[in-house]
RONU-444950 format. One record per atom (N, C-alpha, C, O, CB): x, y, z; residue in one letter. Coordinates in steps of 0.001 Angstrom, whole numbers, plus 500000, padded with zeros to 6 digits. Glycine has a CB too. Example, Ala and Ser with C-alpha at 12.3 -4.5 7.8 and 13.67 -1.06 7.14 Angstrom:
2
513190494310507800a 512300495500507800a 513200496700507800a 514236496681508465a 511308495527509046a 512850497750507080s 513670498940507140s 512900500030507870s 513409501138508039s 514084499402505725s 
//
This chain:
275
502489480610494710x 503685481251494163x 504517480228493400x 504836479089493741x 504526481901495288x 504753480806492446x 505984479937491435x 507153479314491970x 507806480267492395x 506689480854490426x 507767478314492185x 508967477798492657x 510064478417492459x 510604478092491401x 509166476729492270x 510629479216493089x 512316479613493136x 513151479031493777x 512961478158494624x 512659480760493582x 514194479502493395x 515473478878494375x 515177478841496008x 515441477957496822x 516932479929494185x 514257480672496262x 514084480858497540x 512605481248498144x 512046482251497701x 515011481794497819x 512031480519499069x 510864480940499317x 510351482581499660x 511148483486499905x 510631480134500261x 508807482748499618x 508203483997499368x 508580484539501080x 508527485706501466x 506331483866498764x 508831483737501635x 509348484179503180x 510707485249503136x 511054486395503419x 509882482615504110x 511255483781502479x 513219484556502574x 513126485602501630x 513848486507502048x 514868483356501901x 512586485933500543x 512784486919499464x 511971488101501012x 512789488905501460x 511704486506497411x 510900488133501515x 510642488969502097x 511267489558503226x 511024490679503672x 509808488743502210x 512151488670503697x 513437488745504752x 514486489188504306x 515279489646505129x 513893487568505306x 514834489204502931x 516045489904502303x 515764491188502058x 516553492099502310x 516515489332501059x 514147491414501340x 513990492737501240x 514180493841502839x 514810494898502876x 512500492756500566x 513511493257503890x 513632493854505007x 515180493946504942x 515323494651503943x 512946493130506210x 516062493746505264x 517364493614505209x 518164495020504198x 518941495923504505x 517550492038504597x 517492494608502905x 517813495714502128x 517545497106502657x 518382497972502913x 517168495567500969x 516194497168502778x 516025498138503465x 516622498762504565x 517229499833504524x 515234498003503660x 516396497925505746x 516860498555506951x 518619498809506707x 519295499721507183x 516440497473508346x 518878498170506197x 520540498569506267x 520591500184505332x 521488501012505495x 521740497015505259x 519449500351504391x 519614502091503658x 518493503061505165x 517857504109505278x 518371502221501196x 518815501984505925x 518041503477506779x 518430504510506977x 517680505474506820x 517734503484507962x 520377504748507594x 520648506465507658x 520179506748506254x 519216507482506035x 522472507083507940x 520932506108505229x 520829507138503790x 519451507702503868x 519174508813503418x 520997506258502137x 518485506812504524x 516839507262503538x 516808508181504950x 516495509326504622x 515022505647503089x 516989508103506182x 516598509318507212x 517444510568506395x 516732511257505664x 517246509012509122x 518605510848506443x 519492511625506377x 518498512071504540x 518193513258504655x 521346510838506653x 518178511741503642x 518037512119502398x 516199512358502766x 515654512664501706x 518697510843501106x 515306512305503781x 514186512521504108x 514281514040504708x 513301514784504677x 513713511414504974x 515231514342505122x 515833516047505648x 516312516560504510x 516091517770504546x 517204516191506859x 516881516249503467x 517697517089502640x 517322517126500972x 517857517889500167x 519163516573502871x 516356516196500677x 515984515660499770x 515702516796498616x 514561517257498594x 514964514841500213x 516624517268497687x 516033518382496760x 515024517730495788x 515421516691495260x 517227519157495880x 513829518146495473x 512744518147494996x 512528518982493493x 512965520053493072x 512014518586496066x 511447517716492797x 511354518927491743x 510070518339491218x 509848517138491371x 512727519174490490x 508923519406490397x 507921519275490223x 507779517937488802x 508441518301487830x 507454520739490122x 507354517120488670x 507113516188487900x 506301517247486433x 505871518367486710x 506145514928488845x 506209516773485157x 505307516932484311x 503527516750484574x 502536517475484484x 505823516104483428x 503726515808484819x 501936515070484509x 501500516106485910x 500703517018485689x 501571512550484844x 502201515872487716x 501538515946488755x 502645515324489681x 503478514475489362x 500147515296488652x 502445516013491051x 503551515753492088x 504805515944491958x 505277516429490930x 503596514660492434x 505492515604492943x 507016516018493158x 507748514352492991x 507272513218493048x 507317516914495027x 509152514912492758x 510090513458492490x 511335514580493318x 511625515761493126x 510475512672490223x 511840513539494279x 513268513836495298x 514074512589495080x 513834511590494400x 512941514019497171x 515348512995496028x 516786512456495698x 516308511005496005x 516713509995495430x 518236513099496709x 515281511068497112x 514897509908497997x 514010508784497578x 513796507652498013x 514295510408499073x 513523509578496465x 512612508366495443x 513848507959494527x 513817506777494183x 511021509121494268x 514809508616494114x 515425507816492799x 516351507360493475x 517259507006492724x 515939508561491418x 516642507142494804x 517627506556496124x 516932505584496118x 517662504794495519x 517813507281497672x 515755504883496424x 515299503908496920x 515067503276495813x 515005502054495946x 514354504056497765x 514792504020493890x 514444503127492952x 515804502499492780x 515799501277492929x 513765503738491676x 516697502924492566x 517972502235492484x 518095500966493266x 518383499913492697x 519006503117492907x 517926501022494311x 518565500503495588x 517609499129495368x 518138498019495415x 518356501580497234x 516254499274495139x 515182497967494504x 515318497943493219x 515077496829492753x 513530498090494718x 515613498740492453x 516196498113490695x 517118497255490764x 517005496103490343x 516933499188489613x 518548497923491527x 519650496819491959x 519416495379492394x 519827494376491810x 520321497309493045x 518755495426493413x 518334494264494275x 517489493356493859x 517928492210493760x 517813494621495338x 516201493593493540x 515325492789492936x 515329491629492361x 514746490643492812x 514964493254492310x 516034491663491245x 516443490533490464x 517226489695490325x 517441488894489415x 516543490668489779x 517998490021491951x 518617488641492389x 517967488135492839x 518289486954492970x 519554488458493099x 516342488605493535x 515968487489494477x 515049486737493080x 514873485526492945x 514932488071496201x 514731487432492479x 513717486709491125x 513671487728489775x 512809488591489606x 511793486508491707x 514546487502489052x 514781488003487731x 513592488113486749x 513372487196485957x 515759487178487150x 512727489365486795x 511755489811485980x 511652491530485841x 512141492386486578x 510478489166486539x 511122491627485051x 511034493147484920x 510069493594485974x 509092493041486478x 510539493642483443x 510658494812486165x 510255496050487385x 509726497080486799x 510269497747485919x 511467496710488255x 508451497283487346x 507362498524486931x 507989499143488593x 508313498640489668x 505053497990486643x 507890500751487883x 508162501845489147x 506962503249488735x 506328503615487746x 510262502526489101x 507094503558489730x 506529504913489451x 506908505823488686x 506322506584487916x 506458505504490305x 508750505551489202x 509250506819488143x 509944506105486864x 510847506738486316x 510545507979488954x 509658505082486447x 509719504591485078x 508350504270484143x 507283503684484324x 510483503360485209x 508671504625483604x 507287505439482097x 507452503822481571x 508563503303481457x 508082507346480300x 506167503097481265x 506133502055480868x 504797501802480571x 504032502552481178x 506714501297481609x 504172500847479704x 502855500788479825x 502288499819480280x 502965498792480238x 502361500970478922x 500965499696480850x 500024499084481746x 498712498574481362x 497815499343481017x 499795499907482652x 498570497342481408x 499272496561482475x 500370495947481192x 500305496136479978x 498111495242483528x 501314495197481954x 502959494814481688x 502846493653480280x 501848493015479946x 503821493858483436x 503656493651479897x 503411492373478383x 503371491148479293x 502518490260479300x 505051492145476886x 504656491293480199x 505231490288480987x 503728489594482071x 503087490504482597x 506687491146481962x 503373488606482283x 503120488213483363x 503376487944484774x 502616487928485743x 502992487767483115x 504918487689484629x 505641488027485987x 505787489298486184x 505303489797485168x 506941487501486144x 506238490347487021x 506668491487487055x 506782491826488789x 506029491367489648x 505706492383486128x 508040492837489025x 507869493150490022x 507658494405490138x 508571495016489583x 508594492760490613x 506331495590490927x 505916496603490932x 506476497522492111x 506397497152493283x 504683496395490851x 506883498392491845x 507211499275493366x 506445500810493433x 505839501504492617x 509138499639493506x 506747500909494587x 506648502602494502x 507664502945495572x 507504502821496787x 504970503368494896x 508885503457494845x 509817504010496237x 509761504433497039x 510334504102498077x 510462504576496346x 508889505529496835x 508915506678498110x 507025506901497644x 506610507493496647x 510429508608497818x 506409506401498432x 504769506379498431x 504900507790499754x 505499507641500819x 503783504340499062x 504284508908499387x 503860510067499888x 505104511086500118x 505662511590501093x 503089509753501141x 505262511128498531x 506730512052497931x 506706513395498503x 507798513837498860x 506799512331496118x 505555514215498680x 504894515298499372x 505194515412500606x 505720516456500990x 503624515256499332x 504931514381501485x 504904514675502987x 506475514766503582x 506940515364504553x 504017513409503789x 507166513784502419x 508603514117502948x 509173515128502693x 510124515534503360x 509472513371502651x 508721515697501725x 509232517129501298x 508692518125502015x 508823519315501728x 508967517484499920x 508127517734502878x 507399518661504010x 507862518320505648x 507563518708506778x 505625518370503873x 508671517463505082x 508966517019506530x 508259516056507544x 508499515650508681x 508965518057507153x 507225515869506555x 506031514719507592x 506575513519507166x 507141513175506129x 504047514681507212x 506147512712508654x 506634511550508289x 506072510218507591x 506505509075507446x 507025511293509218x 504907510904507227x 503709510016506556x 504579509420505563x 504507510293504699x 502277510867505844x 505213508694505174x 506063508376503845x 506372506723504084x 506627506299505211x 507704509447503723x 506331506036503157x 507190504630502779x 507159504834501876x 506649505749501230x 506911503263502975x 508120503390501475x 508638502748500250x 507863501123500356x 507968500439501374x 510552502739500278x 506974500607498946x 506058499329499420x 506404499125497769x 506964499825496925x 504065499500500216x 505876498019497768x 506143497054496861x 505533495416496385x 505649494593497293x 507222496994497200x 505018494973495301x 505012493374495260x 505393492759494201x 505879493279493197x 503832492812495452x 505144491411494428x 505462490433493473x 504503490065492554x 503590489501493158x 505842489373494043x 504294490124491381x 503059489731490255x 503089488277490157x 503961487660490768x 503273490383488615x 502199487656489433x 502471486592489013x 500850485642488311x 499848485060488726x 503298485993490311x 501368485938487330x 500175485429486095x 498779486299486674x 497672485790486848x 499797483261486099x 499114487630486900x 497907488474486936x 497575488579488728x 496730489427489015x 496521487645485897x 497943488093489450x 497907487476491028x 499168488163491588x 500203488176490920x 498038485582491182x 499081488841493038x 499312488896493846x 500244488036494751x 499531487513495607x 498506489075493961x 501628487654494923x 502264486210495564x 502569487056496979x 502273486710498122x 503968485342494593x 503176488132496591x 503609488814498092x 503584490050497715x 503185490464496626x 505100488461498826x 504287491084499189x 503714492291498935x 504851493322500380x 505400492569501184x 501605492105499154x 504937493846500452x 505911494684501485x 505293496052501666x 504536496460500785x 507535494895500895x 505536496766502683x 505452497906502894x 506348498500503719x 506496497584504528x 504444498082503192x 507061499385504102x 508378499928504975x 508119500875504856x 508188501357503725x 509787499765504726x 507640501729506046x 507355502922507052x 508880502838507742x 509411501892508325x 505840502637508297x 509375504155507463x 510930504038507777x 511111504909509257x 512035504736510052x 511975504808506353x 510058505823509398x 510409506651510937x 509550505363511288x 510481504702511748x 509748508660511470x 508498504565511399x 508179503768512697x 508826502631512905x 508763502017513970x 506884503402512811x 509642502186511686x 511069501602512193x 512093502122512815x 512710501397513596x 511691501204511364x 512457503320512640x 513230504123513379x 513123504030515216x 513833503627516138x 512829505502512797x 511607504754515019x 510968504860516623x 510703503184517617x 511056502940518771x 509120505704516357x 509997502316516662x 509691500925517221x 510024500043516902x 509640499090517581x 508792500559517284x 510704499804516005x 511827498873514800x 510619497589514723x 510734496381514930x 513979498140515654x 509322498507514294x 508308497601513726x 507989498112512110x 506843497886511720x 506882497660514747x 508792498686511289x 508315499183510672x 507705498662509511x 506932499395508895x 508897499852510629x 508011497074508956x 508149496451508240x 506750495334508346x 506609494344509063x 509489496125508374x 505862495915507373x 504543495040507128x 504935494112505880x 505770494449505040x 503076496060506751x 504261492958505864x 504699492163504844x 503190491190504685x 502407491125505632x 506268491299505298x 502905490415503266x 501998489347503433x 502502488532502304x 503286489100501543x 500428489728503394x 502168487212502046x 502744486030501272x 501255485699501124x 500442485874502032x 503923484816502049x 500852485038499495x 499152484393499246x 499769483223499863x 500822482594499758x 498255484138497379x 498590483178500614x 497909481961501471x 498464481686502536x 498020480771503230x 497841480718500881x 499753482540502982x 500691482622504492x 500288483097505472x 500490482527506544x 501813483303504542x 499393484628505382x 498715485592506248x 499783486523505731x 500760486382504994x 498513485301507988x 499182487627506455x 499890489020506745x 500661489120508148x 500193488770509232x 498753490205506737x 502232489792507869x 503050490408509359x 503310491623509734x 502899492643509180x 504294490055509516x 503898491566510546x 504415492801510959x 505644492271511908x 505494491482512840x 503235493780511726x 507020492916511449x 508210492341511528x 508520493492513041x 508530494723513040x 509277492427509854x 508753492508514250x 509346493439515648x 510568492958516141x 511277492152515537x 508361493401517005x 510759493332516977x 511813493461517402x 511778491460518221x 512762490728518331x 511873495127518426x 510576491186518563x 510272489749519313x 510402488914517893x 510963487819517906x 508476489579520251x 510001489324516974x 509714487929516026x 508139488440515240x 507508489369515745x 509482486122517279x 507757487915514317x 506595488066513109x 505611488130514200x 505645487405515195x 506327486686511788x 504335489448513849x 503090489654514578x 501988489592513834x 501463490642513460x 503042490814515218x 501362488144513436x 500667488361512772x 499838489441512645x 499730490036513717x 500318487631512796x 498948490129511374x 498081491107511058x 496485490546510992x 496040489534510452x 498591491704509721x 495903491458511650x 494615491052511513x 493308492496511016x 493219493476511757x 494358490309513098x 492811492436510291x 491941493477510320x 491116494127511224x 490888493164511956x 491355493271509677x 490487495061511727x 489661495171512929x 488045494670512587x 487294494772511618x 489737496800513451x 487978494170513732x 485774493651513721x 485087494494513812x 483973494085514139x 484915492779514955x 485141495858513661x 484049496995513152x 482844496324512546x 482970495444511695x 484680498031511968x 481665496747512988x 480222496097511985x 479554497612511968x 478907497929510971x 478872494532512949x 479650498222512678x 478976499158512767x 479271500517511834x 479544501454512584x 479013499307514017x 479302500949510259x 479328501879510065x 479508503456510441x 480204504380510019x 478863501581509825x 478634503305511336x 478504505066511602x 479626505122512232x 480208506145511873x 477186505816512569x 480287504484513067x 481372504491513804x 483055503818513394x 484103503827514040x 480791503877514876x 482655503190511827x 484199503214511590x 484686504419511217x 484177505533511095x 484652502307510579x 486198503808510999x 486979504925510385x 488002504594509117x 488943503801509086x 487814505525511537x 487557505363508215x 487721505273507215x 488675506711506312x 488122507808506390x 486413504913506948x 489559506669505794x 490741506878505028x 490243506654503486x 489798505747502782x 491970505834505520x 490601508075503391x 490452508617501977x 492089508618501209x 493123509052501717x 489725510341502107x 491968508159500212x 493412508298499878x 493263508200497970x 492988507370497104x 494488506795500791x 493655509659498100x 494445509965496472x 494175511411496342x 493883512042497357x 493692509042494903x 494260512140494922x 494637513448494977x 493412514351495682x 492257514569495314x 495006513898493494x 494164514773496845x 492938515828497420x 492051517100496669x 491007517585497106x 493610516573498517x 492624517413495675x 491610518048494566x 490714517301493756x 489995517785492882x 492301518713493603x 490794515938494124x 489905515044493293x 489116514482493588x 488258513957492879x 490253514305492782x 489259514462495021x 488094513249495705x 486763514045495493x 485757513552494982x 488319512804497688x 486884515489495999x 485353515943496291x 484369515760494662x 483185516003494431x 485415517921496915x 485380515280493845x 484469515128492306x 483864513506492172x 483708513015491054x 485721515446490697x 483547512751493401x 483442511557493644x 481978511582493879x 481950512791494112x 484340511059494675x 480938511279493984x 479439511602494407x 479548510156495774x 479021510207496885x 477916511346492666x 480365509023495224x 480701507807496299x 481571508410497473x 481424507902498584x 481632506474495541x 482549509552497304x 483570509775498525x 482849510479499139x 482783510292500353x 484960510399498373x 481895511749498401x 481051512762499246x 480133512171500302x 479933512706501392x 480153513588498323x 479443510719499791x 478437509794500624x 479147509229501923x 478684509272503063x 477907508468499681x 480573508596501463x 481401508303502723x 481457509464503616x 480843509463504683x 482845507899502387x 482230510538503189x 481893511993504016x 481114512643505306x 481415513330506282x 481342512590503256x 479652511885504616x 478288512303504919x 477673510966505905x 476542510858506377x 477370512588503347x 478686510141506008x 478058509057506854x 478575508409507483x 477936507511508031x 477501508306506431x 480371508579507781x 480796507800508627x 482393508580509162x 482626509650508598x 480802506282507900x 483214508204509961x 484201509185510556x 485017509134509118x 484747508152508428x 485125508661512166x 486066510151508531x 486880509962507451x 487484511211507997x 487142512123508750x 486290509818505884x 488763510787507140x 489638511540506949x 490846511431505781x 491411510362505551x 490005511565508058x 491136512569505141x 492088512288503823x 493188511805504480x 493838512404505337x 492513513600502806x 493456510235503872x 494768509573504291x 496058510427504064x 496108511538503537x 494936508246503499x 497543509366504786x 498111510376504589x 499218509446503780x 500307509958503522x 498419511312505873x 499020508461503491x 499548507926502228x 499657506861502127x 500304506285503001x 500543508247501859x 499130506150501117x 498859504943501031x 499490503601501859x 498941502628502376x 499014504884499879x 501219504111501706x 501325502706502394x 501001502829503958x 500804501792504591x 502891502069502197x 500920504513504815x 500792504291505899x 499282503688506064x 499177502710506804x 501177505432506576x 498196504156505482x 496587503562505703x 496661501839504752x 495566501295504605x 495081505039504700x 497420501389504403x 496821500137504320x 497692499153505387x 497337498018505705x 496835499628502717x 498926499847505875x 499220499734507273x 499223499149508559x 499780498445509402x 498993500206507473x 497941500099508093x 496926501132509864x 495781499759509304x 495526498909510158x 495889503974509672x 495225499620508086x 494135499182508079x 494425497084508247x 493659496351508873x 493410499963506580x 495563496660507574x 495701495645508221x 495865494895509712x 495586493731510000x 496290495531507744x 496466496061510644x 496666495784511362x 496048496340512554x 496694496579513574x 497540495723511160x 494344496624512387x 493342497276513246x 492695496702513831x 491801497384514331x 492613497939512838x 492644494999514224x 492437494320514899x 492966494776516031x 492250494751517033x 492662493342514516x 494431495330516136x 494866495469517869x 495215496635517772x 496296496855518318x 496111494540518638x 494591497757517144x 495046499191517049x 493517499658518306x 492386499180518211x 495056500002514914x 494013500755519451x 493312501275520362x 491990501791519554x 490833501483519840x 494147502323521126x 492459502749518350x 491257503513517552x 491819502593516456x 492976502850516123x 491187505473517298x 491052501298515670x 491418501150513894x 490969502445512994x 490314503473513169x 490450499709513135x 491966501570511530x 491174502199510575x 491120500885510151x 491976500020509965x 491640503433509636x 489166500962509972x 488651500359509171x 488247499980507995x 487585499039507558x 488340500385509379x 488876501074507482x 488513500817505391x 489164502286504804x 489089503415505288x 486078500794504734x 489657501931503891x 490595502839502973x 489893502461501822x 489589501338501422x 492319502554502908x 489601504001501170x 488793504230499825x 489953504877499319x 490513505747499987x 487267505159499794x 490448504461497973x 491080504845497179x 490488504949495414x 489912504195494630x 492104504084497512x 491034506355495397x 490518507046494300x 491185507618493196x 491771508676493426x 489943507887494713x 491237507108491914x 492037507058490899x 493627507340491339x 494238508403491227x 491477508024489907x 494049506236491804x 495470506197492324x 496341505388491561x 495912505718490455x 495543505718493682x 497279504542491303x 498159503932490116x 498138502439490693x 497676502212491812x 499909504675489902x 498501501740490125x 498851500495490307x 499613500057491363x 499301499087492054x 499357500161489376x 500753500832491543x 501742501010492496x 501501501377494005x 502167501084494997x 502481501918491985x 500339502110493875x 499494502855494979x 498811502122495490x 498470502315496657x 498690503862494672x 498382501020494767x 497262500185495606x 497568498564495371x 497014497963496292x 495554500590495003x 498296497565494411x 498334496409494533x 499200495765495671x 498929494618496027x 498608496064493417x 500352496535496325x 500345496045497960x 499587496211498787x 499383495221499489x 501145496397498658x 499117496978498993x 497847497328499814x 496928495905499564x 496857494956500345x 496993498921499176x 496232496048498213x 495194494748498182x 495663493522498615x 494671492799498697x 494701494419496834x 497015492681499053x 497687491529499094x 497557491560500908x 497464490658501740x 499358491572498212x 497590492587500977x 498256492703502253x 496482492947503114x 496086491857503526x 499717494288502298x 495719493823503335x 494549493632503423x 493928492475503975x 493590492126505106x 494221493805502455x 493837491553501809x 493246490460501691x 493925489091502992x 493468488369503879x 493465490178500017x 495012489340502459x 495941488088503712x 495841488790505493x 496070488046506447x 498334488036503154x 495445490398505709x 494711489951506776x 493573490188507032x 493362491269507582x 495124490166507643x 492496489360506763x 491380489185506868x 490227489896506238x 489066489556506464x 491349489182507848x 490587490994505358x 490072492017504729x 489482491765503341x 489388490581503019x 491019492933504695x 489006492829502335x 488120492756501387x 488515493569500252x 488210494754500385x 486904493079501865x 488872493387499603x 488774494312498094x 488244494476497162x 488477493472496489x 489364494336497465x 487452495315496459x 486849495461495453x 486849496885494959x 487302497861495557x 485713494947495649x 486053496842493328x 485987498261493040x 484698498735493574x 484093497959494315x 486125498573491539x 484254499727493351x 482894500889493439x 482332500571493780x 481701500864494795x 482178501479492672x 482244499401492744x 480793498757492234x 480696497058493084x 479676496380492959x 480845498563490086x 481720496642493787x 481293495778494619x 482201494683493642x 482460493690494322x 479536495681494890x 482677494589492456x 483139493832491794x 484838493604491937x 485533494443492510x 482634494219490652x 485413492335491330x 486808491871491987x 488258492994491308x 488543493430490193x 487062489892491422x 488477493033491804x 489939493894491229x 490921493413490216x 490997492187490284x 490908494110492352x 491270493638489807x 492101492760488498x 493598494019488343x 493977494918489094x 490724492646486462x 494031493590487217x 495363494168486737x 494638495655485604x 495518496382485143x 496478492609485679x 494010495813485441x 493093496458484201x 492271497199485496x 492169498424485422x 491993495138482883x 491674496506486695x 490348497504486975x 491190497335488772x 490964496458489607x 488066496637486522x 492020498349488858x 492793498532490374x 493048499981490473x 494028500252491167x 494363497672490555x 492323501133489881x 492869502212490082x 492347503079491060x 493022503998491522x 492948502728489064x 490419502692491635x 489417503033492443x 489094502126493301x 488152501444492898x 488424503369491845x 489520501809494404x 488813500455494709x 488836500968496257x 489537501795496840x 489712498767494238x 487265499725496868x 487341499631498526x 487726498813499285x 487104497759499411x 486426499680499072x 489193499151500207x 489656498074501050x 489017498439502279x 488717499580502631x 491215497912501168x 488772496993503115x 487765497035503891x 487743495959504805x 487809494829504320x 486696497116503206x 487657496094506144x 487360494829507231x 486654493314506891x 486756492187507375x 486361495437508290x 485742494048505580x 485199492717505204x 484121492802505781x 483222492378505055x 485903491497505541x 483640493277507107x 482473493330507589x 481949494433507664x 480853494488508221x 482402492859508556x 482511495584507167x 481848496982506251x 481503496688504983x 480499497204504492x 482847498240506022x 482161495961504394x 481893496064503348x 480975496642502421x 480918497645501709x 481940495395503292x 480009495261502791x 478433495207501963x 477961497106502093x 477381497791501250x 476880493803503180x 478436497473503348x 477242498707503889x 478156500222503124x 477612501310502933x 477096498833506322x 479179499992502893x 480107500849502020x 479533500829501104x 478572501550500836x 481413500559501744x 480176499709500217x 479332499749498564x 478201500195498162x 478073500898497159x 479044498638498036x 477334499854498856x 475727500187499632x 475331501561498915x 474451501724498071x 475788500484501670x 476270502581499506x 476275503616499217x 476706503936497725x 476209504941497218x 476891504101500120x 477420503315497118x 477166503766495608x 476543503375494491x 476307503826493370x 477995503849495133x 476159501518495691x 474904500818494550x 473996500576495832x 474162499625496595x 475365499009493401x 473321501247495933x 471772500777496775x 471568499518496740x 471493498970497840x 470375501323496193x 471383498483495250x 470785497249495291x 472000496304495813x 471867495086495687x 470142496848493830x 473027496765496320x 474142496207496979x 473570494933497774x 473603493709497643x 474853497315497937x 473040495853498649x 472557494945499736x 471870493814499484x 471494493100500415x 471804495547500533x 
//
């Protein structure tokens, strides 16, 4: 990471901070949130342009660069090399339904790279005031409790037939996948329930009773998946696209996060000569 005034720690300690202090607003606006159908696809509430504010505001005191959002129209990838990426409200749907499947996640760019990365699940902060996943390149991955930082570890799954694996992006789209139908057909899955909660679940399945072991994501945005990959990779995990190849700023819209020791046998399935 580039030298600032403040390390990739404290910027990640301020963001927690930011956050947790908008917790009534974001509970109280997760109940009341009026909704409205987007152009392209999906819904936009009070609670996504609550939380873009609240990280538009903030951001660029801790490091002054332009901010890619979901709900700002911009093009991709950024002129800028620095940039900071968010997605306010990651599973805009479930809150408008009342589920609590929902965060707000986020990272830091930097010359095409990954420096850090956040995720904030706001009811399991609520319920366990753990809600706050975080990773820094080359620090590891956390999980912020009530004791102090828990490190993240991926789970040791080797065995295929028996992981579990998380589907995540538009549920009218996956079944047009011939790679998601094969996952389907060969190992436990289930359609995630939103990105930041399954990359989560999947960093931190080393000490989860049941893990999830690998999250397949399928034409999802930038926003949708480059915390996820930071966070993963720093704990102990694997990223790539389809095809077994590295993820970049240009090729992040399909990709398999993974224990690392599924890997090979995932890919497998959409290139045979994988192995």
């Amino acid at each position: 990471m580039a030298q600032y005034k403040i390390g990739a720690m404290e910027i990640t300690e301020k963001i927690y901070r930011l956050l947790r202090s908008q917790q009534g607003e974001i509970l109280r606006l997760s109940r009341t949130s009026v909704m409205r159908e987007k152009e392209v696809k999906g819904f936009v509430g009070e609670l996504d342009l609550f939380l873009q504010t609240v990280l538009c505001d903030f951001l660029p005191s801790l490091i002054d660069c332009k901010i890619v959002s979901e709900e700002i129209k911009s093009a991709w990838p950024p002129v800028s090399s620095d940039f900071w990426i968010i997605d306010p409200l990651d599973g805009t749907d479930n809150s408008g339904m009342l589920s609590f499947n929902f965060g707000t996640m986020g990272a830091l760019i930097e010359r095409g790279g990954i420096s850090l990365a956040w995720i904030y699940l706001p009811i399991r902060e609520q319920v366990f005031g753990d809600g706050f996943f975080f990773a820094v390149r080359g620090n590891g991955a956390f999980q912020k409790t009530p004791i102090g930082f828990k490190p993240l570890h991926v789970s040791d799954k080797r065995d295929f037939e028996k992981a579990n694996v998380f589907l995540e992006g538009e549920s009218k789209k996956l079944p047009e996948s011939p790679f998601i139908c094969k996952i389907r057909q060969n190992t436990r899955n289930r359609n995630g329930m939103s990105c930041a909660l399954s990359f989560a679940l999947l960093a931190s399945g080393f000490h989860a009773p049941i893990p999830v072991d690998a999250v397949i994501s399928y034409k999802n945005e930038p926003w949708d998946n480059l915390p996820g990959i930071l966070l993963t990779e720093e704990a102990g995990g694997k990223v790539t696209d389809f095809y077994g190849r590295p993820w970049s700023l240009e090729n992040c819209g399909s990709l398999v996060f993974s224990n690392g020791l599924l890997h090979g046998q995932i890919i497998a399935l959409n290139c045979p000569a994988f192995r």
